[in-house]
C-alpha positions in Angstrom: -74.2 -147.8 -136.4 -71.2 -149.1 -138.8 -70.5 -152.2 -136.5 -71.5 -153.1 -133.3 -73.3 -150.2 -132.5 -73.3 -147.2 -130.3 -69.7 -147.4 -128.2 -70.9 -147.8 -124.4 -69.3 -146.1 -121.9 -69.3 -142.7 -124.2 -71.0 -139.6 -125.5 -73.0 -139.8 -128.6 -73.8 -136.1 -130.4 -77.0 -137.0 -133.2 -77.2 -133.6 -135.0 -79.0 -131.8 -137.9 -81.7 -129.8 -138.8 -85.2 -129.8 -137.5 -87.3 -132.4 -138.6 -84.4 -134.8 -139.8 -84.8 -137.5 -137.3 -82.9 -136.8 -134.9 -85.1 -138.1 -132.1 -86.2 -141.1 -134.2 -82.6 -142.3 -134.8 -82.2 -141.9 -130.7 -85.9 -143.9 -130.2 -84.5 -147.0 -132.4 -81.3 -146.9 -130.4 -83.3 -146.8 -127.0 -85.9 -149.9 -128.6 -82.7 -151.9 -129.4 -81.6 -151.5 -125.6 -85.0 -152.7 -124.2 -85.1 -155.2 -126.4 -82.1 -156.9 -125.2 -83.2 -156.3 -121.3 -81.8 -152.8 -121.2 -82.9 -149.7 -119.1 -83.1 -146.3 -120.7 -84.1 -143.3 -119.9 -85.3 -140.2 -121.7 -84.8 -136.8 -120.6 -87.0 -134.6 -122.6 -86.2 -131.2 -122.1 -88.3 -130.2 -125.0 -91.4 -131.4 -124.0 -92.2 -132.9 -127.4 -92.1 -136.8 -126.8 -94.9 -138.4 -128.6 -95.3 -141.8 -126.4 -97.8 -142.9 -129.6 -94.8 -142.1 -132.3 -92.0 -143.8 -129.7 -93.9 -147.2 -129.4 -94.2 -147.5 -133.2 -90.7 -147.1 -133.3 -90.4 -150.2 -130.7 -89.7 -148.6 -127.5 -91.7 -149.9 -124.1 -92.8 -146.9 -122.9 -94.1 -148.5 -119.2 -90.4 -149.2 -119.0 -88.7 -146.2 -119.8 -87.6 -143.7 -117.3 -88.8 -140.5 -118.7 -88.1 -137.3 -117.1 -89.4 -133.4 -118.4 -87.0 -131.1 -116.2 -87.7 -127.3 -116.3 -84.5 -125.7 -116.5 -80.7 -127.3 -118.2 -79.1 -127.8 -114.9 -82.5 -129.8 -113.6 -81.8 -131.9 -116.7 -78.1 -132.6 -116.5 -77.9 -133.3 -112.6 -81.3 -136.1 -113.6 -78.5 -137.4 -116.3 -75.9 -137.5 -113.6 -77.4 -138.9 -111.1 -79.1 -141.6 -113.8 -75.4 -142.8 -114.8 -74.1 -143.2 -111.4 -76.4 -144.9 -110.3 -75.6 -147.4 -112.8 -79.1 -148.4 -113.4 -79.8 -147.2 -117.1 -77.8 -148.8 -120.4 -78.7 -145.8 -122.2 -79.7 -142.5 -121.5 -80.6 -139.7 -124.4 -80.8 -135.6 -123.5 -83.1 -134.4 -126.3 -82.3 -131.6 -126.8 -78.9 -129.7 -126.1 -80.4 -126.1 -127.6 -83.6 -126.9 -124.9 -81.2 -127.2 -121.5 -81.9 -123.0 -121.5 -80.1 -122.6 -118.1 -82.2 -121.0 -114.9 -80.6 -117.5 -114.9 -82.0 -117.4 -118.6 -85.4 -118.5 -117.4 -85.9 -116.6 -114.4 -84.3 -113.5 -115.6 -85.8 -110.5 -117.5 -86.9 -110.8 -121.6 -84.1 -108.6 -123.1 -80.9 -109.9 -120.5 -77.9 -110.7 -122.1 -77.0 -114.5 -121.2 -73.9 -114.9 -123.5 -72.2 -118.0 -123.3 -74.4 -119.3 -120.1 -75.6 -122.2 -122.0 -71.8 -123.3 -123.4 -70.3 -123.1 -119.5 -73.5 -125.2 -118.3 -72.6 -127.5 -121.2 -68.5 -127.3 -120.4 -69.4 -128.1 -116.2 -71.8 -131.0 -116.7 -70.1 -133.2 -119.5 -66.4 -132.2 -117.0 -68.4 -134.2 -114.5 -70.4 -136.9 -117.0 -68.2 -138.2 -119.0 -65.3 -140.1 -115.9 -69.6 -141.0 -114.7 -70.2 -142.4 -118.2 -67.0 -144.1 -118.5 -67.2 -146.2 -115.3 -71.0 -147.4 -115.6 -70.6 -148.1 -119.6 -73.9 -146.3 -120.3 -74.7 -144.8 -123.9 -75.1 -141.1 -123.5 -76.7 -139.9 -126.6 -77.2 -135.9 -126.5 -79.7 -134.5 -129.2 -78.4 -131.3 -130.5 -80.1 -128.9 -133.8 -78.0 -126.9 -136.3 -78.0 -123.1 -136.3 -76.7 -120.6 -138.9 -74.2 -118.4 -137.6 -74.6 -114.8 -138.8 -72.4 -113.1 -141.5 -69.7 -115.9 -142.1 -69.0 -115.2 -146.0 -66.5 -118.3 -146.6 -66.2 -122.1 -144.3 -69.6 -123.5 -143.4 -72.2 -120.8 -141.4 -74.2 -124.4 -139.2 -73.0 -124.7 -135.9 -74.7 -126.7 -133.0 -75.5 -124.7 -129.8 -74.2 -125.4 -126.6 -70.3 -124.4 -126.8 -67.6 -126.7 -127.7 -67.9 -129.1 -125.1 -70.0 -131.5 -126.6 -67.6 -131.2 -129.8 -64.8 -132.1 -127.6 -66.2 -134.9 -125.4 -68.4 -137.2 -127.8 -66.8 -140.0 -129.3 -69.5 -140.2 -132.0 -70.5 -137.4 -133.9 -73.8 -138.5 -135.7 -75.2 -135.4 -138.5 -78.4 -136.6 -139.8 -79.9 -135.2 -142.5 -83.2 -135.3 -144.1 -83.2 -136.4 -147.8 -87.1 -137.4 -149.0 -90.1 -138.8 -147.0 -90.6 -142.4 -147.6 -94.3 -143.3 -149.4 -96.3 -146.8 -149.2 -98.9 -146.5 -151.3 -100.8 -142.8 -150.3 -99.2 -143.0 -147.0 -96.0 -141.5 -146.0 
């Protein structure tokens, strides 16, 4: 990233549309930590870690600290208690729009939950970032684009999860899919 790399001791947002390597960009960033002796850890709230697809990439899978959590406030207090710690260099959420908060999961189909995911989001970074500061880990949180309805004029993408994250990351990264890369027949 431009020079020197990821700024420790801060929040990184990598954002963009599905399938636009979001997660890869985050994997290369984790294999560059191991590779200098680092920890990192993964929390993987979208279940879709491909171990296979992460060790191509470079990363030591028998030494990263992987964690599934069920609910967003499972994830986030495994973040917190991850950077206090001090143990990990690096530590990536993938995704924001997966930490679905536990009212929303244990409550009926049609419930309203407006704005339960943004005050999860506003609580936890309150109480990560001073955390993130003082052990100089890389927080890199993994967050998708979504349209917002019926905006005629200014740009209708916004990333889910409230402002918070906005506010609080010192790195915005938008990554963006332009063509797939071909050797030969393979891509």
């Amino acid at each position: 990233l431009g020079v020197g790399g990821y700024p420790r001791g801060r929040i990184v947002e990598i954002y963009g549309p599905e399938s636009s390597g979001k997660t890869t960009v985050a994997l290369h960033a984790i294999a560059e930590v191991q590779k200098r002796g680092g920890q990192a850890a993964f929390i993987d709230a979208e279940h879709a870690l491909d171990p296979i697809y992460a060790q191509k990439l470079g990363v030591n899978i028998d030494e990263l600290l992987l964690s599934q959590p069920d609910t967003g406030e499972q994830a986030l207090e495994i973040a917190e208690a991850l950077v206090r710690s001090g143990a990990v260099d690096i530590i990536v959420i993938d995704s924001v729009a997966a930490l679905v908060p536990k009212a929303e999961i244990e409550g009926e189909m049609g419930d309203a939950h407006v704005g339960l995911q943004a005050r999860l989001m506003s609580q936890a970074l309150r109480k990560l970032s001073g955390a993130i500061n003082k052990s100089k880990t890389i927080a890199i949180f993994i967050n998708q684009i979504r349209e917002k309805v019926g905006v005629m004029f200014g740009n209708p993408e916004t990333t889910p999860g409230g402002r918070a994250l906005k506010f609080y990351a010192s790195v915005r990264l938008e990554v963006r899919r332009a063509e797939q890369i071909k050797q030969g027949n393979d891509m």
